[in-house]
N, C-alpha and C positions, 0 to 999 in steps of 0.2 A: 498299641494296647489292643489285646483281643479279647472277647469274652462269648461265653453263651449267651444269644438274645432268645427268648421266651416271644414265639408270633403266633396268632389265631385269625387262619385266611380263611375266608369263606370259598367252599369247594361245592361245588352245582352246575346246575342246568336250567331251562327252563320252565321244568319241570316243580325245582323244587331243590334244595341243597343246604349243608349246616358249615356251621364253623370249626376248623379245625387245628387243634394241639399241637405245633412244630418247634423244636428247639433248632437255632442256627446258627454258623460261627458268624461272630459281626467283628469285624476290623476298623479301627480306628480312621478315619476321612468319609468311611461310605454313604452311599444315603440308602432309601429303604429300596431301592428297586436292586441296588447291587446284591442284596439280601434276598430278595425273591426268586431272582438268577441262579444265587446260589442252593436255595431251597431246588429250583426247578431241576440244578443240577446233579444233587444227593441225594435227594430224597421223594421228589415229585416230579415224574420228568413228564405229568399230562396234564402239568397247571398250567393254564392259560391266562396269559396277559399281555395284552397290546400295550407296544413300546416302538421308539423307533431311533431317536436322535439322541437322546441320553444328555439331555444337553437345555432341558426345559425351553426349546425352540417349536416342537413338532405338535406337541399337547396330548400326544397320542395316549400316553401314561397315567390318564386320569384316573382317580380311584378314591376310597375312602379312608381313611387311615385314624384311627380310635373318635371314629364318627365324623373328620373334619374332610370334606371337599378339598382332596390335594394331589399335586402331582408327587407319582413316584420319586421320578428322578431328581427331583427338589426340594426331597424333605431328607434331610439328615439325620442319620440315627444317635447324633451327639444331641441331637433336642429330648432326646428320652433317659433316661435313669438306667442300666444294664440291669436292673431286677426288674424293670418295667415290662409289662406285656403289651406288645405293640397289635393294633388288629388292624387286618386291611378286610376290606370289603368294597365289591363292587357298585358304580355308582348308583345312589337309590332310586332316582328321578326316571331311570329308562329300564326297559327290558333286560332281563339277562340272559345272553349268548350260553357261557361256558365260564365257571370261577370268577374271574375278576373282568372279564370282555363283558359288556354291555351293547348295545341296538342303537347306535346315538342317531339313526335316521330319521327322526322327528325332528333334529337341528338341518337335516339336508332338505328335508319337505320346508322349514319353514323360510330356507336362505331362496327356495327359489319361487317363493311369494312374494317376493321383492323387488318389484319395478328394478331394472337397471339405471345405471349412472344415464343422465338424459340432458344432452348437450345442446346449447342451439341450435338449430338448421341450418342458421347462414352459417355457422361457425366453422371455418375449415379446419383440417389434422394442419397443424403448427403456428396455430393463432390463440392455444391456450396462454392464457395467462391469469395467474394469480397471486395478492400480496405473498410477503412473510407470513403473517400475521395468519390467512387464510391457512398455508400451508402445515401448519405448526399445529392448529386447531384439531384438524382432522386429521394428521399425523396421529396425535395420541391413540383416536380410534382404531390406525390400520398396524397398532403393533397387538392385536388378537393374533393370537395362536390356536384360538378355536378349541381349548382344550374342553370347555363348556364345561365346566366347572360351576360359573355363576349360573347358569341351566340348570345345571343339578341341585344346587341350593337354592336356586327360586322356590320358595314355599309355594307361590300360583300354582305352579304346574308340582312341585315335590309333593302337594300331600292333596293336592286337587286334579287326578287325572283328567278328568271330563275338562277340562280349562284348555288339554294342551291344541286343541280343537281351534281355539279364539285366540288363543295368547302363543306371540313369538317368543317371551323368554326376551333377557336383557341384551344378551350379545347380537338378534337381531334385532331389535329397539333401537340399539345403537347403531347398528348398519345402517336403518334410516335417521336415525337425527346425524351421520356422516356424511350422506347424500344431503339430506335438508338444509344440513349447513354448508355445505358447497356453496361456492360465490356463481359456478356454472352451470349449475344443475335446473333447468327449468321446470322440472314437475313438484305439481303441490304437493306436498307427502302427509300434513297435516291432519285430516280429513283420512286418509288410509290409514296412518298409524293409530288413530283412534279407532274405527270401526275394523278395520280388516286386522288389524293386527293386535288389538285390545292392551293399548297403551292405559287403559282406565283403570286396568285390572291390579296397575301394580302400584302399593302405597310405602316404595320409596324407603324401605328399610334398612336399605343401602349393603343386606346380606352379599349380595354378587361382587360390590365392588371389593368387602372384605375377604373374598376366598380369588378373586384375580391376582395367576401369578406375576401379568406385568404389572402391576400396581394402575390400570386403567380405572379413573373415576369416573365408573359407569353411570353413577346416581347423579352426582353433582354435573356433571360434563355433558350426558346426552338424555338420561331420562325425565330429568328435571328442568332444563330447558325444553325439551320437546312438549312436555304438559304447558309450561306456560306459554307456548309457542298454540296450543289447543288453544288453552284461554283464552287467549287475545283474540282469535278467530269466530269463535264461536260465542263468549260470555261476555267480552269487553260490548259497553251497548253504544261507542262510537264509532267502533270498528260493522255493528250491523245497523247502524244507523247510515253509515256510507254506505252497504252492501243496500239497502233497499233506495234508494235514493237513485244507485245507479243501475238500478234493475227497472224504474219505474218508464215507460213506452214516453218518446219523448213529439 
């Protein structure tokens, strides 16, 4: 079944730019990126949008779609009504490029404020080893496609520029509570993720994990153990009651 779909992409620059009035044929299976293509190919051939795999693997495709944090290529046009007006716009949280391309460089600044994976010294290459249990953990973390999507809907940095300065945003939050929880990782990260990366900042409304398209539970899994991983460090007063006890000159 085909029909006319009724779309309003926003078209611009960095300058400055509006939303605009396009009717497009929509075919029965597709999702909304297949539609933009088809826009780009009838009728718009200088809109811009970054895409890659088509295949909700690459994350490239990010964008807004009737205000919700979504990937192109993963949203179906059978989730909307054929009189419905679908709107895309680019993502709000970062700069705008051109139409629906955004500046996502503030997620590459903040990945590489992040101490790397930090293994023992005696530990030689083919002496890793770690449970199931371990692998499985941090597995959930490393199926990020990086689409930053929960970046984008983080209210911290979405409606608070001056934040993105101090705060990493969830997807690197959770880069360090992946490391943190490593069974092999010897650096404290505890201490960093509060002060350098303003884990304090975020009270846990669990928006990121709702707009993640692997279904990563970002809130439950790494941001919310990481804080109480804070607490115990810093507030628990037997944990700084051993800390001054073994600081005291013997």
């Amino acid at each position: 079944m085909s029909y006319t779909g009724r779309f309003r992409v926003w078209r611009g620059h960095a300058g400055g730019g509006a939303l605009a009035d396009f009717e497009v044929e929509v075919n029965e299976g597709e999702v909304v990126l297949d539609v933009i293509h088809r826009l780009q190919a009838t009728q718009a051939p200088d809109l811009a949008v970054r895409w890659n795999c088509k295949a909700g693997k690459c994350g490239s495709c990010s964008a807004e779609i009737n205000g919700q944090p979504r990937l192109l290529c993963m949203t179906r046009m059978s989730v909307f009504t054929p009189d419905e007006v679908v709107t895309v716009t680019p993502m709000r949280t970062f700069p705008v490029i051109r139409d629906l391309v955004t500046d996502v460089s503030y997620n590459y600044a903040k990945a590489r404020e992040i101490p790397s994976f930090t293994p023992p010294i005696d530990l030689a290459p083919g002496e890793f080893r770690m449970s199931q249990a371990d692998v499985q953990r941090s597995q959930e973390f490393r199926k990020c496609i990086e689409c930053f999507l929960c970046q984008d809907t983080c209210h911290v940095v979405r409606d608070h520029e001056e934040n993105k300065a101090v705060f990493a945003g969830p997807r690197f939050l959770m880069r360090v509570a992946e490391l943190e929880m490593h069974p092999l990782d010897v650096s404290d990260r505890v201490a960093g993720v509060q002060d350098q990366h303003g884990l304090g900042r975020c009270n846990i409304t669990k928006c990121c994990t709702e707009v993640c398209p692997e279904g990563i539970k970002i809130t439950d899994n790494a941001l919310i153990p990481m804080k109480e991983r804070v607490a115990d460090q810093r507030y628990d007063p037997l944990v700084w009651l051993g800390r001054t006890i073994s600081r005291r000159p013997r």
